[in-house]
N, C-alpha and C positions, 0 to 999 in steps of 0.2 A: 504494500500500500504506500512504503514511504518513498519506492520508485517511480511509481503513479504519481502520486504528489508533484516531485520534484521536474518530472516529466513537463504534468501538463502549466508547472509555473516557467518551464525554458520555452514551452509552446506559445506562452501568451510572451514573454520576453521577447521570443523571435518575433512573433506576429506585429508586434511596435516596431521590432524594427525592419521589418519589409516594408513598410508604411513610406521610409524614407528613404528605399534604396530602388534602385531599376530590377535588379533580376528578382521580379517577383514570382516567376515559376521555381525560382533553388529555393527562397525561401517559403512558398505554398507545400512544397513536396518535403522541406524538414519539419515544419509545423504539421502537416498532417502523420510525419513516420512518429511525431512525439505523442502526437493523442490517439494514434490506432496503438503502439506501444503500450499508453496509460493503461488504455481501453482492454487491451489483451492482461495485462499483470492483474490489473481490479478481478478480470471474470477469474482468470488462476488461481488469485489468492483466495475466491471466496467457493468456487467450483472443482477443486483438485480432489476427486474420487476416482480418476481413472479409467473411467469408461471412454470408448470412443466418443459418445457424445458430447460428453464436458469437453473434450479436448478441441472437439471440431472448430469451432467458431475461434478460440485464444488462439492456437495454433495457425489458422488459415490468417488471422488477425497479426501475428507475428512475422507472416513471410509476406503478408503487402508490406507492414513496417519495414521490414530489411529493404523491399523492394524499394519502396519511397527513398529511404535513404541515400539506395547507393545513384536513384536518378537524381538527386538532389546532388550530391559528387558531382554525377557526370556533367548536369547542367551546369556547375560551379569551375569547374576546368576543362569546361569542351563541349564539345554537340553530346545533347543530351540524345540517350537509348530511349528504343522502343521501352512502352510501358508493355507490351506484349509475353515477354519473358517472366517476371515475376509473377503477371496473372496465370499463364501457363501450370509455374510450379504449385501454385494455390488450389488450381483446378485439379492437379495432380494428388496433393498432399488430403485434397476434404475427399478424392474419387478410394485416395487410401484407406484415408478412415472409415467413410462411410461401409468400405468393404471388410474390414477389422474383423470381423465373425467368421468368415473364411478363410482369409490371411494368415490369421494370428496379430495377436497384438504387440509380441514382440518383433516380430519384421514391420509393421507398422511405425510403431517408434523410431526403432532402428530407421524407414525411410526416412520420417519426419526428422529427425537430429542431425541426418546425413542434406536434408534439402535445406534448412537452415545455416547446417556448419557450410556449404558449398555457398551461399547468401554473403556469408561471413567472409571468408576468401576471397570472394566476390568484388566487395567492398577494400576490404585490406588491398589486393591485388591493385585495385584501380588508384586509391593512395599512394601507393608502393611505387608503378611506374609515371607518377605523374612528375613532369618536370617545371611545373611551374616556377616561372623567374621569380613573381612575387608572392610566396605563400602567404603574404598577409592580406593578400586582395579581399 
């Protein structure tokens, strides 16, 4: 709850300040990865029994969030990516769970942990090779 919190007071911090900058799609796309974030920790913290079903909605809520973030990257240091790619993996990860009964719930997880850690890399990577002159832009 207290990442929630923290979350959605940098959401509103950012949100002022897009108000006074040009690139209002980097900061639309970090303000929204902080309140689908909040949004996914609040249902975790209060819905963590384990079933597929509690998971569905945090979980599909956590890989837009990654997704927003790293378009929010991309628009920040270059032509921003398709948004097609992260809803892709979303569609993937709720098509997982919702089949979790047949699956098994441990390959399920197992995919979800693996399509978020590969989010996470994702992101790292795009930091990693970027060479921008002025990191303080």
């Amino acid at each position: 709850m207290v990442n929630a919190l923290l979350l959605i007071v940098f959401a509103v911090a950012f949100g002022f300040a897009a108000s006074s900058h040009k690139d209002s799609r980097y900061w639309a796309s970090l303000v929204a990865s902080k309140i689908i974030f909040a949004i996914a920790f609040v249902i975790l913290s209060r819905q963590i029994n384990g079933t597929p079903e509690a998971l569905l909605l945090p979980n599909a809520l956590l890989v837009i969030g990654l997704g927003l973030r790293w378009q929010a990257i991309r628009i920040f240091f270059g032509p921003p990516s398709s948004y097609a790619w992260f809803l892709a993996l979303t569609f993937v990860m709720v098509g997982a769970l919702l089949l979790s009964p047949l699956l098994g719930k441990g390959l399920i997880f197992g995919l979800t942990n693996a399509i978020i850690a590969a989010q996470i890399i994702a992101i790292m990577a795009s930091l990693g090779l970027e060479r921008e002159r002025l990191p303080s832009r």
